[in-house]
C-alpha positions in Angstrom: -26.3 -10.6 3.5 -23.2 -11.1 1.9 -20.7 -13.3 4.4 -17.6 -11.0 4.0 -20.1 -8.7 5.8 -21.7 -10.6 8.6 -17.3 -11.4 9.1 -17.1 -7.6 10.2 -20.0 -7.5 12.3 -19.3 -10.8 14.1 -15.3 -9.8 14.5 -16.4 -6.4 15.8 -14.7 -7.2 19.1 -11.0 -7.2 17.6 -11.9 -4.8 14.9 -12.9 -2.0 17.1 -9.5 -1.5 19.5 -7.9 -2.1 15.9 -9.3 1.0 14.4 -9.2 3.1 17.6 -5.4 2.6 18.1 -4.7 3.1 14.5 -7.3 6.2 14.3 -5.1 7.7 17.0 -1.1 7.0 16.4 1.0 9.3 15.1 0.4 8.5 11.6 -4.0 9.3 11.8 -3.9 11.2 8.7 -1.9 8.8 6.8 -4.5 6.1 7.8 -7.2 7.9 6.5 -5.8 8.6 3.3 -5.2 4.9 3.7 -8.6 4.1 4.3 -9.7 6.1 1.4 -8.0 4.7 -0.9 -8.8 1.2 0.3 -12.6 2.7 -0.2 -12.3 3.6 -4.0 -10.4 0.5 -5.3 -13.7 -1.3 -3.3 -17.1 1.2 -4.3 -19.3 -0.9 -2.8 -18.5 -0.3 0.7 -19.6 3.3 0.2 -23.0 3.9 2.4 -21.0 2.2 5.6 -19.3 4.2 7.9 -15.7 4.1 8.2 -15.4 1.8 11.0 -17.5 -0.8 9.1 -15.3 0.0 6.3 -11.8 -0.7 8.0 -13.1 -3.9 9.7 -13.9 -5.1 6.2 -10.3 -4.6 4.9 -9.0 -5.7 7.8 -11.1 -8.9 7.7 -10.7 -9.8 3.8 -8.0 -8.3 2.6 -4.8 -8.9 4.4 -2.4 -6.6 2.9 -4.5 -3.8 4.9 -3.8 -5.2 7.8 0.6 -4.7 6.8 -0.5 -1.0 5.5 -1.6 0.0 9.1 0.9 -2.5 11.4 3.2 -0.1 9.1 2.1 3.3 10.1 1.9 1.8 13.9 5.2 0.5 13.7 6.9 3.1 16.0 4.3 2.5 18.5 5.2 -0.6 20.2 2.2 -0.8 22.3 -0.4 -0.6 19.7 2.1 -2.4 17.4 2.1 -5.4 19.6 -2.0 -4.9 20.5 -2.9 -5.1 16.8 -0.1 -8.2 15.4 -2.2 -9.7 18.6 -5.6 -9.1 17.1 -5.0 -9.1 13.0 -2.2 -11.8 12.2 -0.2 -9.5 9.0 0.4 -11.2 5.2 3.5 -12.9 6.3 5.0 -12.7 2.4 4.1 -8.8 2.1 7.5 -6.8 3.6 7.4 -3.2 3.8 11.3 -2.3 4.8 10.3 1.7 5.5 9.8 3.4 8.6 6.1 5.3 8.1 7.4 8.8 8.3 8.3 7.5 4.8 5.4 6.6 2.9 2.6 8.9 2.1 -0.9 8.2 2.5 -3.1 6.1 0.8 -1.1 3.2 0.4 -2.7 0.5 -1.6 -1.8 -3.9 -2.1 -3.6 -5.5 -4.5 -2.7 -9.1 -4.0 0.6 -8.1 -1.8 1.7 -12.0 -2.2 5.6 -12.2 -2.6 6.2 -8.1 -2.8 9.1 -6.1 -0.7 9.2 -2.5 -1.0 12.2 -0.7 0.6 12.4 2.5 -1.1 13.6 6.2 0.2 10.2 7.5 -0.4 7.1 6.6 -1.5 4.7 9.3 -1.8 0.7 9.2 -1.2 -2.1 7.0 -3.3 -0.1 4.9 -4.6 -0.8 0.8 -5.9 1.2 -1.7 -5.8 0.5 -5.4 -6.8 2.0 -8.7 -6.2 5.3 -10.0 -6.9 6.6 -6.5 -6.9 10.3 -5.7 -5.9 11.3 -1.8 -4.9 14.4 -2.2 -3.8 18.3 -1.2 -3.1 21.0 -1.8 -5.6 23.9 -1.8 -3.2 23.5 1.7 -1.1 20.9 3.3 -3.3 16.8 2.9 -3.5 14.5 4.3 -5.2 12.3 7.2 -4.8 8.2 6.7 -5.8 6.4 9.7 -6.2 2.3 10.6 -5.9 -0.4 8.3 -7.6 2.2 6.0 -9.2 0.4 2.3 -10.0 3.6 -0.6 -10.3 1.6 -3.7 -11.7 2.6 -7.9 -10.9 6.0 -9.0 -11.3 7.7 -5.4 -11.7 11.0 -4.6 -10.3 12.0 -1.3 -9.1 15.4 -1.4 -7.8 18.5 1.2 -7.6 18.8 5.1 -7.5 16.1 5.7 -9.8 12.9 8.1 -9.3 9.5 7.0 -10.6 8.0 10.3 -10.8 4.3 11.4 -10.5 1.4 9.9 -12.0 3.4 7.1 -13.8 2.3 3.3 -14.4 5.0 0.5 -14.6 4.2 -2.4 -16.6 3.7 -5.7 -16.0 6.5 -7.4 -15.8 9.0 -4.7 -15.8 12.5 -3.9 -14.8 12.9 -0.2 -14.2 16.5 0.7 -14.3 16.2 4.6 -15.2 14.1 7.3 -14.1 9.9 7.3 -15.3 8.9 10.7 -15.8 5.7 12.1 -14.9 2.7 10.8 -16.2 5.2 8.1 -18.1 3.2 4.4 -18.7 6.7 2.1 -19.0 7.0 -1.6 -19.5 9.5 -4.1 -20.8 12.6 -5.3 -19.8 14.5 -3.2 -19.5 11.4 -0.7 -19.0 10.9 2.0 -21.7 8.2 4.4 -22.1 5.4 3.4 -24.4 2.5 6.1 -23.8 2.2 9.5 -21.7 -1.1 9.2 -20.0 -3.8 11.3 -20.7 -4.1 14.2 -17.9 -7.2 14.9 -17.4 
């Protein structure tokens, strides 16, 4: 059995209050948009159950861990239970209250990234070294299902509208319509995605 696995089963003691605080805050049906999402960026976790399935983000990959201290951050109880039990990505800050981000949140590689937006909306990616951002009073807004890839910075009163994919790389410094693919610096649209 792989050892990422046998990880969950033997941590099963801190897992477990983990997922029943988080399974029951105020955010529950962010977290399991969460946890879906966290399920198809991993496909091989499908035939476990959802506990299993938390435990094993929670274990391995430590931006989880920052996605749900997030949505349990206006419960101080559970808040201060589960920074107890799961020790957060010290270099991934996420500057929004949870009544602000939509579900399905998703780090890949959080290392070095701050997001402080006025909205982000649900199943959206982010990866690492990413900046979202206020330019003096103003932040931006992120819409549904938008992917910002390593090293991009979103900053200022702009509004990254459904669908879109920024760039590797890229400084966004003007509104990304819907469905928009942008990169460069600064970012300009170089493909409309294919709806499908």
């Amino acid at each position: 059995m792989n050892h990422r696995y046998i990880k969950v089963y033997v941590n099963m003691w801190r897992i477990l209050p983990f997922y029943i605080i988080c399974k029951h805050c105020k955010h529950k049906d962010k977290v399991g948009l969460d946890i879906a999402m966290w399920k198809r960026k991993n496909k091989e976790l499908n035939e476990y159950s959802e506990l299993f399935q938390f435990g094993y983000f929670a274990m391995n990959m430590i931006e989880f861990r920052n996605v749900m201290l997030n949505r349990l951050h206006r419960n101080k109880i559970g808040y201060v239970i589960s920074r107890m039990l799961f020790k957060p990505l010290e270099s991934l800050y996420i500057y929004m209250p949870p009544e602000k981000i939509g579900g399905g949140l998703y780090f890949q590689h959080g290392f070095s990234t701050i997001v402080a937006a006025k909205e982000i909306g649900n199943n959206c990616s982010i990866n690492q070294q990413v900046t979202i951002g206020y330019n003096g009073k103003d932040a931006p807004v992120i819409g549904n299902d938008v992917t910002i890839t390593v090293g991009s910075i979103v900053i200022g009163n702009v509004v990254i509208n459904d669908g879109a994919f920024i760039g590797a790389g890229s400084v966004v410094k003007h509104d990304v319509e819907a469905g928009d693919i942008v990169a460069g610096v600064p970012a300009t649209s170089i493909k409309k995605k294919v709806q499908r």
